[in-house]
C-alpha positions in Angstrom: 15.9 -22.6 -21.8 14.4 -19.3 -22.1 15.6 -15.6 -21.7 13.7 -13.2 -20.4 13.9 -9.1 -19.6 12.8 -7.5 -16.5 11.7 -4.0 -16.1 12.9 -4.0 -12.2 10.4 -1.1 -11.1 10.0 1.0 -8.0 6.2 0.2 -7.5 5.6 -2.5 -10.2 7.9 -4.8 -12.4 7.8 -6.2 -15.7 8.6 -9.2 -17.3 9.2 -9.4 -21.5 10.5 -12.6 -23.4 10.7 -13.3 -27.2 8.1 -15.0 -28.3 5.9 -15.6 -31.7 8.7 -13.5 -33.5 8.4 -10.6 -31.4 8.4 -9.6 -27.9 5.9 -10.2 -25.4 4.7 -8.5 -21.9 3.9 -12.1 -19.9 1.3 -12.0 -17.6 1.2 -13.0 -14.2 -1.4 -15.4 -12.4 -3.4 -12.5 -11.8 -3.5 -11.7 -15.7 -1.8 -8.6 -14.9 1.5 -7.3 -16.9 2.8 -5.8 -14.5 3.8 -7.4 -11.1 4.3 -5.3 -7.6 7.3 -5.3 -6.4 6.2 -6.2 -3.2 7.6 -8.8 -0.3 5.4 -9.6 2.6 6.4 -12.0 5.3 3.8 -13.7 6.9 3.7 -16.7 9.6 3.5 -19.3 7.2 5.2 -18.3 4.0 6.3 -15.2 2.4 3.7 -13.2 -0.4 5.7 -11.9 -3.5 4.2 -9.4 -5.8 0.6 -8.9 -6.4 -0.3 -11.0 -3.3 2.4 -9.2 -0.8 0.8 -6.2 -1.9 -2.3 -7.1 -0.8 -1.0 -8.1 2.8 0.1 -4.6 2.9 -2.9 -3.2 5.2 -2.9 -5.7 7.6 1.0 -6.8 7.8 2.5 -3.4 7.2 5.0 -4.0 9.8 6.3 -7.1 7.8 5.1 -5.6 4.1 8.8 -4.5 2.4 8.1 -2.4 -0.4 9.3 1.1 -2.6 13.1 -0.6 -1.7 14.5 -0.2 -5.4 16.8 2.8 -4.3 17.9 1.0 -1.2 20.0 -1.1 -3.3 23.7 -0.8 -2.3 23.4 2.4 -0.4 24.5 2.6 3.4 22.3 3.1 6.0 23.7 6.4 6.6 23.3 8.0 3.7 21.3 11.0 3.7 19.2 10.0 0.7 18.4 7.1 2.8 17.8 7.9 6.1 14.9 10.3 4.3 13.2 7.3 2.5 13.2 5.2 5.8 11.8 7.5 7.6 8.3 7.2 5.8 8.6 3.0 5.7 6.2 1.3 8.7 9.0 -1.7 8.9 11.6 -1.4 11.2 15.1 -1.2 9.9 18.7 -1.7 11.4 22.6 -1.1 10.2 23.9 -4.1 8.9 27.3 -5.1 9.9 28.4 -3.9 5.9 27.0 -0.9 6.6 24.0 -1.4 4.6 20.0 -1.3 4.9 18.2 -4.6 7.0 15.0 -4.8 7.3 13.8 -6.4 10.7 10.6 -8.5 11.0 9.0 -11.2 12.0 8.8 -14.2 9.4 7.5 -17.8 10.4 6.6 -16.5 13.7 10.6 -15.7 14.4 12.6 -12.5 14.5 14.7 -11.9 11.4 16.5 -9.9 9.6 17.0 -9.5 5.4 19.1 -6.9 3.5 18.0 -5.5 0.4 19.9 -8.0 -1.7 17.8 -10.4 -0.2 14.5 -8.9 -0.9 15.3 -8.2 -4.3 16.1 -11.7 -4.4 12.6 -12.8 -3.3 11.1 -10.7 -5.8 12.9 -11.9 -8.8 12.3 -15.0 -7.4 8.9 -14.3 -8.2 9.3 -12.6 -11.6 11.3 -16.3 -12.7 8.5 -18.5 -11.4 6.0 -16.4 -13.1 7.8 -16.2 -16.3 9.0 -20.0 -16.4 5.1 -21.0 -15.6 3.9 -18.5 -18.8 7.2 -19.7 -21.0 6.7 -23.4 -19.9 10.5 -23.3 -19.8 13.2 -23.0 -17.4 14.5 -20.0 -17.0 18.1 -18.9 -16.1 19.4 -16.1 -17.7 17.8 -12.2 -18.0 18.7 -8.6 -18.7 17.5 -6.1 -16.1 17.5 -2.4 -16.5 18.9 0.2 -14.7 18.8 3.8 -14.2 21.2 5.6 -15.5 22.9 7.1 -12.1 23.1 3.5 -10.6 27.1 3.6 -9.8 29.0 0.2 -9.6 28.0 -0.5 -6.2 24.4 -0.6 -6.6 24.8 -2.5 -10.2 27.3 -4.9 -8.0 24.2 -5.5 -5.7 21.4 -5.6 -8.3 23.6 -8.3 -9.7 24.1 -10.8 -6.6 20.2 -10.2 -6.0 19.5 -12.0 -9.1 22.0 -14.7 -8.9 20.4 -15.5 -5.3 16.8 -15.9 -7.4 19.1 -18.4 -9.7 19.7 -15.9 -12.7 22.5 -15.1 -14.7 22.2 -11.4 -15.5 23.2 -8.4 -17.8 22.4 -4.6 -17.2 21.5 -2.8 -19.2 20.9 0.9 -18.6 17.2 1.9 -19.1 17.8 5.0 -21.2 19.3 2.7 -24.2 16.7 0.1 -23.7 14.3 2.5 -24.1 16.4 4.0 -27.5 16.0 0.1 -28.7 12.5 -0.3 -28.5 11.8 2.6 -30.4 13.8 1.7 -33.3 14.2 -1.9 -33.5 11.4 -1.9 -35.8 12.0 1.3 -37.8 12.2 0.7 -41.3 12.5 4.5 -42.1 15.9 5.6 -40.4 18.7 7.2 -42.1 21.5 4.9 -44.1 24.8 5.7 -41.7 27.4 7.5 -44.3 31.3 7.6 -43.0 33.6 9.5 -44.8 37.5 8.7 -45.5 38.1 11.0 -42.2 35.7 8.9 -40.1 32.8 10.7 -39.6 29.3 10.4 -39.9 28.1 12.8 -42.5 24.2 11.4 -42.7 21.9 13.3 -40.6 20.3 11.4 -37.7 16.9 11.0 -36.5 16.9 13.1 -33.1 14.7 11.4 -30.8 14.1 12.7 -27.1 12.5 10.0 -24.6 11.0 11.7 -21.7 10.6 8.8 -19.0 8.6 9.8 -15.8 8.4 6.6 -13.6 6.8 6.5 -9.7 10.1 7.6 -8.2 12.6 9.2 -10.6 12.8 11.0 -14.2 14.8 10.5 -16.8 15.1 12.2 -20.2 17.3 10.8 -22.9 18.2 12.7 -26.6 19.1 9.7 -29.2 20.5 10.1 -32.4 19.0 7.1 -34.7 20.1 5.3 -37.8 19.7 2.0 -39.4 20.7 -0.7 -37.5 22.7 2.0 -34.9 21.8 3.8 -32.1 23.7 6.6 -29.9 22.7 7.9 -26.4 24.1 11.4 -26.7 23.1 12.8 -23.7 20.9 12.0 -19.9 19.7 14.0 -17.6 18.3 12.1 -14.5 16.3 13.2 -11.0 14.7 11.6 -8.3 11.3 12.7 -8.8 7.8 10.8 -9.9 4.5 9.9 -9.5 5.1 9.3 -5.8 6.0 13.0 -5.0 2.5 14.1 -6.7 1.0 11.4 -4.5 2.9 13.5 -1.4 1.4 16.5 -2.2 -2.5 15.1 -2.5 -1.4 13.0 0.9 -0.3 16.0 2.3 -3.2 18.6 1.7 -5.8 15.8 2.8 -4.2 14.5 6.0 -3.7 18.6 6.8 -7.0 18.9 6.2 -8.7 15.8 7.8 -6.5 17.1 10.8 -8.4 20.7 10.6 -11.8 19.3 10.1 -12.1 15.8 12.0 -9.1 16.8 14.6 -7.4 13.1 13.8 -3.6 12.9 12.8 -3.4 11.0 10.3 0.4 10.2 10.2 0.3 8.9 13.8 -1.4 5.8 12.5 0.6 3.8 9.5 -2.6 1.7 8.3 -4.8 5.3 8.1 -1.5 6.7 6.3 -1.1 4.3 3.6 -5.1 4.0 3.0 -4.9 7.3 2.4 -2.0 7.3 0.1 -3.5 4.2 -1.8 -6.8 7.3 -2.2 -4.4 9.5 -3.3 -2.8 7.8 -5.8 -6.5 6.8 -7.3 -7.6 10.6 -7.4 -4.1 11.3 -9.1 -5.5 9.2 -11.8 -8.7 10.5 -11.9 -7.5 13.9 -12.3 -5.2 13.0 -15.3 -8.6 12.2 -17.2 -11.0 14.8 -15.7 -11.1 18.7 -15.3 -14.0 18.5 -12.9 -13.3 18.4 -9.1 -12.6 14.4 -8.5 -14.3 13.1 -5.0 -11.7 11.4 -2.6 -13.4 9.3 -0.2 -12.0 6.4 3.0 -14.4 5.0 5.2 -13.4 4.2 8.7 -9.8 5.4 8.0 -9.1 6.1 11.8 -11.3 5.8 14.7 -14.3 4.9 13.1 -14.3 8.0 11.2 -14.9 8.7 7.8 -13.4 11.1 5.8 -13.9 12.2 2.3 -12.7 15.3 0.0 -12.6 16.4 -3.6 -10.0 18.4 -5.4 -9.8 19.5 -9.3 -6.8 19.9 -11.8 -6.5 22.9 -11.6 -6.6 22.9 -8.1 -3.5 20.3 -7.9 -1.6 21.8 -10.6 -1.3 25.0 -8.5 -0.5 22.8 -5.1 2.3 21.1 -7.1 3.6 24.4 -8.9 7.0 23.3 -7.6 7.1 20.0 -8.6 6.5 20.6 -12.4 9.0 24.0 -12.0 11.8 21.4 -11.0 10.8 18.6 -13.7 11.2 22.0 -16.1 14.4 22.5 -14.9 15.3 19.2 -16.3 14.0 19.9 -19.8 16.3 23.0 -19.7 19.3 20.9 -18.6 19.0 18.4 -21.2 17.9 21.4 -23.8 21.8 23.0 -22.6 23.6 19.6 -23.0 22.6 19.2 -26.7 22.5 22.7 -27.8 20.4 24.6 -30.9 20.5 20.4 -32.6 16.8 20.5 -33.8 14.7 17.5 -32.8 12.4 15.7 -34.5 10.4 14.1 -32.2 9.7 13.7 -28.4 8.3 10.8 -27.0 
């Protein structure tokens, strides 16, 4: 019997168990250590994880994917609504109110919740870990974001025990804290006075954790074998609204120059996307102008662009304004306490 941890992520997961006296990143059958979290289903069988992902092209309509913050919400909700809106799979109300996802699986009409498709994934992230452990496996910790409220935590929860886990949350911000100083030799010795209080100064840590959907920024005070989560600042921006932005400036400007819209057509909107995300990357490691090119994207036509940094930093001026925003926030919360380190 084996434990494992799972890094349930909007784009990708992770799966970590101890192992040789420490802990390990298991890969999965495509020696990758990190999995997509990614459901496609297809006319014979359902593809989970790397493989759904590649069904994504050609099955978009029955591809489920980026469904993380769909998790115990309603169908109504605002936040929602907005996220649907750029999906390529139809989805209906469920009778609780909640997200379903309708589409055609072994060459029938069906209809899955978002418990369910978590399910199928951490189906997935067992098998792969119970074929790398050569163990069964049965019970995990998952994190969470920080603003996940009971509901979503309530669903999170039934989604693993339908993959055959036994869970426990744990919220990402203090995970994070832990694996920074499990291993830290050098922290302060905790002193309590007769009154109570700590009277040892703390190592002040601030993590600074920008995923594909959401940020969060954590200030930690540290000391041997102890660790405090003082304060959390959280917001629903990522990787994926950079990718936006690129998405957005090239599909305006395939529109200007080669008079095809680009977000009629879902196949030509997330090949471009998939670009996008590529020349994100390339930008990160290059101040030359990066070349963006998709052959055949729509209608036989092929496009191609280029952008540099500097170029993008100015397009996403907003973004980065916001994500500064959130420095500030967390900079009010713990006041004039100096820091020693961000990470």
């Amino acid at each position: 019997m084996s434990v494992i941890g799972i890094d349930f992520g909007y784009l990708t997961s992770t799966i970590a168990a101890p192992r040789k006296g420490g802990i390990e990143v298991l890969l999965n059958e495509y020696s990758k250590r990190q999995t997509a979290s990614c459901v496609s289903l297809c006319e014979k069988n359902r593809e989970l994880g790397d493989a759904g992902q590649q069904k994504l092209n050609m099955n978009y309509k029955n591809t489920l994917a980026v469904f993380k913050h769909l998790l115990g919400r309603q169908f109504k909700d605002e936040f929602v609504q907005k996220s649907l809106a750029a999906l390529p799979v139809k989805t209906v109300q469920m009778e609780d109110g909640t997200v379903g996802f309708n589409v055609k699986y072994m060459n029938e009409d069906r209809v899955f919740n978002v418990i369910q498709v978590v399910g199928m994934l951490f189906t997935k992230m067992r098998t792969i870990a119970e074929k790398e452990l050569g163990n069964k496996v049965t019970d995990c910790c998952v994190g969470v974001p920080t603003y996940f409220n009971d509901q979503q935590r309530h669903a999170l929860v039934a989604a693993t025990k339908l993959a055959g886990l036994d869970v426990k949350l744990f919220n990402e911000t203090t995970a994070v804290a832990l694996a920074y100083g499990i291993y830290k030799k050098d922290l302060p010795v905790p002193n309590i006075d007769a009154t109570g209080k700590e009277t040892a100064t703390p190592r002040r840590v601030v993590f600074v954790d920008v995923g594909h959907s959401m940020t969060q920024l954590s200030y930690v005070d540290f000391y041997q074998g102890k660790l405090e989560v003082k304060s959390v600042v959280s917001d629903l921006i990522g990787g994926q609204d950079l990718d936006k932005i690129l998405f957005e400036h090239f599909a305006d400007e395939i529109k200007k120059t080669k008079k095809l819209d680009i977000r009629s057509n879902p196949r030509a909107t997330i090949r471009l996307f998939n670009e996008c995300q590529k020349l994100k990357k390339l930008m990160s490691a290059n101040a030359t102008p990066c070349p963006l090119n998709v052959e055949c994207i729509m209608d036989d036509t092929d496009v191609s662009g280029k952008m540099a940094r500097a170029e993008f930093e100015e397009l996403a001026a907003d973004f980065f304004t916001r994500f500064e925003a959130n420095t500030r926030k967390l900079k009010t919360q713990i006041g004039d306490v100096p820091i020693d380190s961000v990470i």
